[in-house]
VMD Tcl script that builds the backbone (N, CA, C; Angstrom):
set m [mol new atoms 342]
animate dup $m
set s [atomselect $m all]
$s set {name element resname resid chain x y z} {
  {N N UNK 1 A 6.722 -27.058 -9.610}
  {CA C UNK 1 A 5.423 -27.238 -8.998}
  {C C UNK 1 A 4.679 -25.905 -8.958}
  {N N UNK 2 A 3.662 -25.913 -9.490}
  {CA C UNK 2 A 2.744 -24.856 -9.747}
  {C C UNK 2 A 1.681 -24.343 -8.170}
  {N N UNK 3 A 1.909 -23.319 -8.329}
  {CA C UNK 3 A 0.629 -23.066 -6.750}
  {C C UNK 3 A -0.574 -22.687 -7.372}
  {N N UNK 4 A -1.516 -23.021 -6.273}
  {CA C UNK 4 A -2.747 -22.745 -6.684}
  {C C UNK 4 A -3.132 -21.251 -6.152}
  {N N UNK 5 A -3.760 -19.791 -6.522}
  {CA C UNK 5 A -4.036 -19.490 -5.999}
  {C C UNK 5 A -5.463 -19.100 -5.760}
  {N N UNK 6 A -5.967 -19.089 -4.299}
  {CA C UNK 6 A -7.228 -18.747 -4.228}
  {C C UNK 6 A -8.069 -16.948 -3.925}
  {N N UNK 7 A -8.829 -16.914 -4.791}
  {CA C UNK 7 A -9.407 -15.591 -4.547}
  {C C UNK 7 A -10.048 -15.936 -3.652}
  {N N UNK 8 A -9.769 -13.785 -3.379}
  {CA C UNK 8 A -10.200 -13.812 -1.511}
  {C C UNK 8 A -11.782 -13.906 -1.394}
  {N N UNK 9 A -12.483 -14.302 -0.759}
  {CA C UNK 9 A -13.856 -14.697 -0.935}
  {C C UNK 9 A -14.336 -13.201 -0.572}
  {N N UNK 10 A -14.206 -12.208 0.085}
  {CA C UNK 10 A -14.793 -11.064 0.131}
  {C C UNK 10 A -14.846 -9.916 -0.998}
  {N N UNK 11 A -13.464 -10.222 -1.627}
  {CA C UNK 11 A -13.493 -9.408 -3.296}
  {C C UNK 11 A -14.338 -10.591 -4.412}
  {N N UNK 12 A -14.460 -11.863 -4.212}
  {CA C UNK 12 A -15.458 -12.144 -4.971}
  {C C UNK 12 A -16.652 -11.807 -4.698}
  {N N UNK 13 A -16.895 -11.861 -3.665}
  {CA C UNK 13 A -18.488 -10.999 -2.726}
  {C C UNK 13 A -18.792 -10.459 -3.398}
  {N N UNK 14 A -18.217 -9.421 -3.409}
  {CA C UNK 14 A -18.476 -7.577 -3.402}
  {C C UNK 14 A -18.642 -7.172 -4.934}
  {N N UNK 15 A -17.629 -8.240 -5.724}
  {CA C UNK 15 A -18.050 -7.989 -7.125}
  {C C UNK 15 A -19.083 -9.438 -7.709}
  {N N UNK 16 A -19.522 -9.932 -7.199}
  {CA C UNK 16 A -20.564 -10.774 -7.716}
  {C C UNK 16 A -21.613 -9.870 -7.419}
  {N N UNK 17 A -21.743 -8.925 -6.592}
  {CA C UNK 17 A -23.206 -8.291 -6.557}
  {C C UNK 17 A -22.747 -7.114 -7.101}
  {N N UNK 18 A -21.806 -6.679 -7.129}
  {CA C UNK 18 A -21.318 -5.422 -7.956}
  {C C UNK 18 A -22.175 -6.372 -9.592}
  {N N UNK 19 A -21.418 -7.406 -9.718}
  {CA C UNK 19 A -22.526 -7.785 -11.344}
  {C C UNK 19 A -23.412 -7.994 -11.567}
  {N N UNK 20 A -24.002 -8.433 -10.308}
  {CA C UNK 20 A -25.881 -8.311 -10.121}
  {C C UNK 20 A -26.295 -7.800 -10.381}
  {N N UNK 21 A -26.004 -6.241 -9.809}
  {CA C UNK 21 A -26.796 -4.915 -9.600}
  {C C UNK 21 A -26.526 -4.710 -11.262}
  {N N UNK 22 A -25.302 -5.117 -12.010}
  {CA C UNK 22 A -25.582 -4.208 -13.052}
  {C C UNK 22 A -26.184 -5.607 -14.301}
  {N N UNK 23 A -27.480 -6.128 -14.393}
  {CA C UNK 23 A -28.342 -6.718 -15.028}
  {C C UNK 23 A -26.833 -8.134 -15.301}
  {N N UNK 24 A -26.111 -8.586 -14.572}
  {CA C UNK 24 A -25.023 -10.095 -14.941}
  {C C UNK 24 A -24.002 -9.562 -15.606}
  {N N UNK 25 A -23.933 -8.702 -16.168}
  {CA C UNK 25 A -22.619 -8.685 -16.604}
  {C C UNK 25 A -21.725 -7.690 -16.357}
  {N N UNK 26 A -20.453 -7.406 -16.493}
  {CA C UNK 26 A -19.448 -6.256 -16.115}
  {C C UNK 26 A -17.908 -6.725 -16.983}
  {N N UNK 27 A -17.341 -5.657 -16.804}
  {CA C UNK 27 A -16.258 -5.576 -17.733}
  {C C UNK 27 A -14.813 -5.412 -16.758}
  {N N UNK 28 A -13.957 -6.167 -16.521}
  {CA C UNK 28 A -13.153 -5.975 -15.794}
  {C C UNK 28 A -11.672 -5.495 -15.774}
  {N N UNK 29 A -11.105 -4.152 -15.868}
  {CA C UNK 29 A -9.319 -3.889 -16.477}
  {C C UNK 29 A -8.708 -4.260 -14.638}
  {N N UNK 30 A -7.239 -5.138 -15.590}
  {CA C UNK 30 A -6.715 -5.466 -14.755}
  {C C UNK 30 A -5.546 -4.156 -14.624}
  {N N UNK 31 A -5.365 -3.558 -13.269}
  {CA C UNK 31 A -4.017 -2.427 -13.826}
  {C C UNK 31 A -3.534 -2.431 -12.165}
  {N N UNK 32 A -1.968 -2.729 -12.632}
  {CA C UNK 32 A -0.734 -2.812 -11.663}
  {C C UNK 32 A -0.665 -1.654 -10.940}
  {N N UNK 33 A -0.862 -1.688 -9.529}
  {CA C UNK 33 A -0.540 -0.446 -8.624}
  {C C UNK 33 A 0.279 -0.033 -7.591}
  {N N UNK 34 A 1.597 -0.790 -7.788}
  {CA C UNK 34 A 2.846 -0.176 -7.618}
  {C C UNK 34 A 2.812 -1.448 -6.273}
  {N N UNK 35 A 2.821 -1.172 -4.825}
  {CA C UNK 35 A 3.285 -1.832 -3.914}
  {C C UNK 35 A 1.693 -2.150 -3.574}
  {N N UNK 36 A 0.645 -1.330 -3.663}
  {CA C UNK 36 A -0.533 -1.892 -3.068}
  {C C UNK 36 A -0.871 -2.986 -4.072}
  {N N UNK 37 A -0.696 -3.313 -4.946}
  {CA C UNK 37 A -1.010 -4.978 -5.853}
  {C C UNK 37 A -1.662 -4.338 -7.061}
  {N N UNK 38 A -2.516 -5.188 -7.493}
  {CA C UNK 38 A -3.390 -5.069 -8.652}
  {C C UNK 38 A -4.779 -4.175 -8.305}
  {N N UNK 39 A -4.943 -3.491 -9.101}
  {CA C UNK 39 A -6.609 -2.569 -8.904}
  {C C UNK 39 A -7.918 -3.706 -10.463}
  {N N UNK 40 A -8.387 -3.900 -9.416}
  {CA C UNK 40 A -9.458 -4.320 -10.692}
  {C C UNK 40 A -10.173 -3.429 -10.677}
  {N N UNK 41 A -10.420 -2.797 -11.724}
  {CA C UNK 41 A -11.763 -2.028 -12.289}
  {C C UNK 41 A -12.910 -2.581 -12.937}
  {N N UNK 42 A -13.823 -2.001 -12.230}
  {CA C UNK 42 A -14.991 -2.620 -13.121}
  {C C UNK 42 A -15.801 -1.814 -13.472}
  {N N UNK 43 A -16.247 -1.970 -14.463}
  {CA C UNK 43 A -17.537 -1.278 -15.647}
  {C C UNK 43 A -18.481 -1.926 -15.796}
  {N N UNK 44 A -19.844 -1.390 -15.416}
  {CA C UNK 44 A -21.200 -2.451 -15.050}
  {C C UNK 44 A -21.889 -2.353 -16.964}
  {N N UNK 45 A -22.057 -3.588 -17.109}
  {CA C UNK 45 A -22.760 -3.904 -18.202}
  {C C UNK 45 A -24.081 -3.215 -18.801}
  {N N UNK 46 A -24.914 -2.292 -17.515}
  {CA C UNK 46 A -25.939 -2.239 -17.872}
  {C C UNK 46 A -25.811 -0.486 -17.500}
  {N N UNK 47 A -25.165 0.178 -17.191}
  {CA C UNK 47 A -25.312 1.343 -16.451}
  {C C UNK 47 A -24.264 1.847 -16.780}
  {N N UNK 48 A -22.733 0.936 -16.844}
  {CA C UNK 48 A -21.714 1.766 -17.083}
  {C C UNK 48 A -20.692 2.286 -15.713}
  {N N UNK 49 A -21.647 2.098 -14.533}
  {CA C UNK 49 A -21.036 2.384 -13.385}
  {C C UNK 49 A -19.689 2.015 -12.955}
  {N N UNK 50 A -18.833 2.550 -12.234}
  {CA C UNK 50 A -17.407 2.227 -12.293}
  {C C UNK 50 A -17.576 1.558 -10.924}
  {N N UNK 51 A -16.789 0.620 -10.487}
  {CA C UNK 51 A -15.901 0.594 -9.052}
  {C C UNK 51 A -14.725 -0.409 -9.182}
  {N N UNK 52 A -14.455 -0.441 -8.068}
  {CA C UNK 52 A -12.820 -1.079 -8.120}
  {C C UNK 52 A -12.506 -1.548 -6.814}
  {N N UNK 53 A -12.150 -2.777 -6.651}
  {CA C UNK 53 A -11.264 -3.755 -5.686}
  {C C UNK 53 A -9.727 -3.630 -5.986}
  {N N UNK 54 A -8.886 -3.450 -4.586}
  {CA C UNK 54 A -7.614 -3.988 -5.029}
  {C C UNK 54 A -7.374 -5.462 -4.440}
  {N N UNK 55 A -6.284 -6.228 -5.130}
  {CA C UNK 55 A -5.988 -7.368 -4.815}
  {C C UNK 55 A -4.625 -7.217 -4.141}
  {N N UNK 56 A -4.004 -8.318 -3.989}
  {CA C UNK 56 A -2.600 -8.273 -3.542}
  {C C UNK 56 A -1.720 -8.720 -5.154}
  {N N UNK 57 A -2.014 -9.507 -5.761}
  {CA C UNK 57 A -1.351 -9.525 -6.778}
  {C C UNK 57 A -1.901 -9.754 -8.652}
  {N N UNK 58 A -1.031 -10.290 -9.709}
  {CA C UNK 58 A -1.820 -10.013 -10.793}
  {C C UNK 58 A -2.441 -11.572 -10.889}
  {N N UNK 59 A -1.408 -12.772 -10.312}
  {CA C UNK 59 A -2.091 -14.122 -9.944}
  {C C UNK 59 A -3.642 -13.997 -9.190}
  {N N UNK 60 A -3.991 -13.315 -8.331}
  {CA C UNK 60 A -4.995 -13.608 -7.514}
  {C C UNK 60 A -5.988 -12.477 -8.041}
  {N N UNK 61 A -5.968 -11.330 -8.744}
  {CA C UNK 61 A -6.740 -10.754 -9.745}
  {C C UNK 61 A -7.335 -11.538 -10.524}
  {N N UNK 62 A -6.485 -12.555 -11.327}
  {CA C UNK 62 A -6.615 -13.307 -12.982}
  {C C UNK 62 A -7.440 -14.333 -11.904}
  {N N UNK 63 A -7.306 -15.057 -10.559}
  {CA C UNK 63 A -8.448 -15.966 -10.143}
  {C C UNK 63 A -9.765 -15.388 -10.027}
  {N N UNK 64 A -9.739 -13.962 -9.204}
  {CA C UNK 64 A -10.750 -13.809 -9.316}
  {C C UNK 64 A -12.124 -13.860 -10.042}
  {N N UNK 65 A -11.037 -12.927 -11.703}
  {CA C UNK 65 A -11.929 -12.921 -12.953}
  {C C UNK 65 A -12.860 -14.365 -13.118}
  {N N UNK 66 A -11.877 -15.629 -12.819}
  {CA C UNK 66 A -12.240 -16.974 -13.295}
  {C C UNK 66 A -13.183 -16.778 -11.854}
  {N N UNK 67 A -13.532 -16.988 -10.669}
  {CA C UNK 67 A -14.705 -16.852 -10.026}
  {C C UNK 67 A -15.454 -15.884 -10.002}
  {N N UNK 68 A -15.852 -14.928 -10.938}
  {CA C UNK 68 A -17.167 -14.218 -10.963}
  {C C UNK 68 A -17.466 -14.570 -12.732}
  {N N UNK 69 A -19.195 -15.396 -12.959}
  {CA C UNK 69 A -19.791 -15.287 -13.478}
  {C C UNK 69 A -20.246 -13.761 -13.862}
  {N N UNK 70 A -20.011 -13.882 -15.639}
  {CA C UNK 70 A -20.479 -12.536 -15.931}
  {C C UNK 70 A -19.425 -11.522 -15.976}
  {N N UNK 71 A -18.280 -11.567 -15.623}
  {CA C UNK 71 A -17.263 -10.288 -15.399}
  {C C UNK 71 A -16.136 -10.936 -16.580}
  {N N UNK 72 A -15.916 -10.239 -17.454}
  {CA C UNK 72 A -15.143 -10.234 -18.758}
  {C C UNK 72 A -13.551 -9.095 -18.545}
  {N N UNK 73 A -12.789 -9.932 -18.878}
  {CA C UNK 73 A -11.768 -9.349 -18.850}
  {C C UNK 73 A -11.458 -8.241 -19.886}
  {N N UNK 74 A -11.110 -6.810 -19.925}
  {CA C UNK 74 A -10.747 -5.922 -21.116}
  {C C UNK 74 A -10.007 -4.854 -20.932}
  {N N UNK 75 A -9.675 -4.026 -21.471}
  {CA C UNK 75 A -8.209 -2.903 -21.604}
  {C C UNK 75 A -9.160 -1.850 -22.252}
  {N N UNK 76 A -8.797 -1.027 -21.496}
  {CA C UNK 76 A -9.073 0.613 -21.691}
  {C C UNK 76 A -8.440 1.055 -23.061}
  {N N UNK 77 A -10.276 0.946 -23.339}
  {CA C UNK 77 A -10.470 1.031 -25.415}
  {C C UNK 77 A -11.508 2.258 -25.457}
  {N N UNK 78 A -11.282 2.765 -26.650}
  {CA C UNK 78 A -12.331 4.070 -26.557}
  {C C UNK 78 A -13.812 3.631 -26.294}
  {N N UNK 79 A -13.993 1.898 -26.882}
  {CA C UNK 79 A -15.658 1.698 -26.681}
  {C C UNK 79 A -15.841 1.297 -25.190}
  {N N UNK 80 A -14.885 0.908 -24.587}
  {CA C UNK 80 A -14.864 0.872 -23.017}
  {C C UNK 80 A -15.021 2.016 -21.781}
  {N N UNK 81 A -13.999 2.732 -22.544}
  {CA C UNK 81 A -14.665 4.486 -21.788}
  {C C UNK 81 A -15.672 5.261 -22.430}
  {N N UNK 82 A -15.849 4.971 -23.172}
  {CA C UNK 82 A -17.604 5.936 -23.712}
  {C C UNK 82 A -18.856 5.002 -22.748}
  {N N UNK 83 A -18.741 3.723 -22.210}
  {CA C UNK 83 A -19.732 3.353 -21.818}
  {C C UNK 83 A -19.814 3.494 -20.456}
  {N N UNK 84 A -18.550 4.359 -19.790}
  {CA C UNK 84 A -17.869 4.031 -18.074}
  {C C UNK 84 A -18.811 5.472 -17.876}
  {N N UNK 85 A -19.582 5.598 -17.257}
  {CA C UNK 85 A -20.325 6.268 -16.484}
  {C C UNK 85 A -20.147 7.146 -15.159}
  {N N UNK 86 A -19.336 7.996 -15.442}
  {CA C UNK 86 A -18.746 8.828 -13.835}
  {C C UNK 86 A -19.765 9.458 -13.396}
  {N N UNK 87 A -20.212 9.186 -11.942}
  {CA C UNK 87 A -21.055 9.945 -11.424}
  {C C UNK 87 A -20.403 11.054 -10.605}
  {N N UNK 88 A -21.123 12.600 -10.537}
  {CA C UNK 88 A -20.854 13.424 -9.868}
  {C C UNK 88 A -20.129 13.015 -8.639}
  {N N UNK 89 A -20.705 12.076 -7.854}
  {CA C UNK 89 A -19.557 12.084 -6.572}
  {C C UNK 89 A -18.559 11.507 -6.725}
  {N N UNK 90 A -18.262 10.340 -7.674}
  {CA C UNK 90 A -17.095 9.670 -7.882}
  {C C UNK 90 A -15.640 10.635 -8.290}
  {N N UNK 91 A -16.735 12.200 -8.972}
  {CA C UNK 91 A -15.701 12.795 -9.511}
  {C C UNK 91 A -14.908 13.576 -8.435}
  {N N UNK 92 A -15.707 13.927 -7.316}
  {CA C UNK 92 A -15.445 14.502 -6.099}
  {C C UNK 92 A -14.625 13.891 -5.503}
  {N N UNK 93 A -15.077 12.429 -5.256}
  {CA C UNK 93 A -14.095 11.716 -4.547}
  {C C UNK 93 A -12.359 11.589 -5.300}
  {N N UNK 94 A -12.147 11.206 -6.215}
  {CA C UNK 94 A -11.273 11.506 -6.961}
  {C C UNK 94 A -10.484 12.973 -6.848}
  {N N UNK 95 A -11.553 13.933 -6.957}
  {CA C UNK 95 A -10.629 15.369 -6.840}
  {C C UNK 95 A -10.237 15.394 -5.515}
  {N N UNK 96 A -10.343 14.943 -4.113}
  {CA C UNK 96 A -9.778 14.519 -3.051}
  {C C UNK 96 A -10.269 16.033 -2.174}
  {N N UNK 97 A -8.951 16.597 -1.458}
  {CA C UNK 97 A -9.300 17.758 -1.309}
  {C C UNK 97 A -9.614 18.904 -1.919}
  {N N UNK 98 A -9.355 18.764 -3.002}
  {CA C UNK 98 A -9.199 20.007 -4.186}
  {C C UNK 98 A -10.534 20.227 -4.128}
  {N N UNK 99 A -11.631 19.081 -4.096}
  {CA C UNK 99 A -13.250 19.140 -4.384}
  {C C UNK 99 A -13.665 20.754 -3.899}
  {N N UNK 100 A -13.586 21.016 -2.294}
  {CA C UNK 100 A -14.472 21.480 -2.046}
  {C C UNK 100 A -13.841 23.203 -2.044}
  {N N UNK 101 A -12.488 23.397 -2.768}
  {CA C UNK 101 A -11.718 24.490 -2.602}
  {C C UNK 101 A -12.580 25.863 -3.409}
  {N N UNK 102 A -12.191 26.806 -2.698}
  {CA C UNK 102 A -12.812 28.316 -3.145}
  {C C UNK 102 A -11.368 29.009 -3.942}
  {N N UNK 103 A -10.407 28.514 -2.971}
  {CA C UNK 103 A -9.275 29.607 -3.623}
  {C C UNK 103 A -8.155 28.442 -4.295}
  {N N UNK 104 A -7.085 28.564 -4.879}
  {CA C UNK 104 A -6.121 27.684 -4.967}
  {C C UNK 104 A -5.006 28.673 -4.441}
  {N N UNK 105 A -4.013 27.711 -4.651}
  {CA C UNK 105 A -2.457 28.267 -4.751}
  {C C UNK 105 A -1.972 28.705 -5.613}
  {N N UNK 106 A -0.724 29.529 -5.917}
  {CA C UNK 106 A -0.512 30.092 -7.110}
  {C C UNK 106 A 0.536 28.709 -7.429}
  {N N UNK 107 A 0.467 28.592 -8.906}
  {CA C UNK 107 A 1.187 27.270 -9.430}
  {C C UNK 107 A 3.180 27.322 -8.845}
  {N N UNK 108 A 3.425 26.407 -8.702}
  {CA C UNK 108 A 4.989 26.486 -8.375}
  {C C UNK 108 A 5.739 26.930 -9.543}
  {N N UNK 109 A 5.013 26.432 -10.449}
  {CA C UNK 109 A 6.091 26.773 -11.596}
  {C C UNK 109 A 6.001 27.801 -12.580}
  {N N UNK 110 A 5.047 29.251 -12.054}
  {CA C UNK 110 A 4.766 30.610 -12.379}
  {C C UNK 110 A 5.985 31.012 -13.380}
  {N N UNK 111 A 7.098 30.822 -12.549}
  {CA C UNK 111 A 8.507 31.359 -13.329}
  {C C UNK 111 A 8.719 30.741 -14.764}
  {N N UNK 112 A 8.568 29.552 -14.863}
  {CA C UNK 112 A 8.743 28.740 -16.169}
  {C C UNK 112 A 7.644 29.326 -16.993}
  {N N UNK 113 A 6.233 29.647 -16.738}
  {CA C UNK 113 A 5.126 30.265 -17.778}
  {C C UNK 113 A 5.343 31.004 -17.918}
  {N N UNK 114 A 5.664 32.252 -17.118}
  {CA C UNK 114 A 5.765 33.660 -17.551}
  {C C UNK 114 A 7.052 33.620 -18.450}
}
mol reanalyze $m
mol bondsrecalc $m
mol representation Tube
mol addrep $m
């Protein structure tokens, strides 16, 4: 006996107007993230803009895709990242704390380079 599963109505929300904003369509990679579930990524059709929902699993990811009009399933291809659009803060956010650093640390593994 097969289960049904249902996507969560707030990650369909959030990316039905996530595909709005980018003129209906978006591009969606499905990628496994260890104990927190599935990360959907998305790439806006018209702009290129990135964002991302996580789900709880790769079943309730693959529903989602099937409830958002406009969002296409695809795998990180060179014509997929030439069109992904990083904006300055996304890159910030990503560099975490490192963003706003003046000095660093000296690397741990000095001994192995020299």
């Amino acid at each position: 006996m097969a289960t049904t599963v249902t996507a969560p109505a707030d990650v369909v929300g959030s990316i039905r107007k996530f595909v709005a904003a980018e003129g209906g369509s978006a591009k969606a990679v499905l990628q496994a993230a260890g104990d927190a579930g599935v990360r959907i990524t998305l790439v806006g059709g018209s702009n290129g803009v990135l964002g991302d929902r996580v789900v709880a699993d790769m079943a309730t990811a693959e529903a989602v895709l099937d409830a958002v009009d406009g969002l296409e399933k695809a795998e990180w291809d060179r014509e997929l990242t030439s069109t992904a659009a990083v904006r300055p803060a996304h890159w910030r956010k990503m560099a975490g704390w490192v963003a706003g650093q003046k000095r660093f640390p000296k690397p741990r593994n000095r001994k192995i380079l020299d």
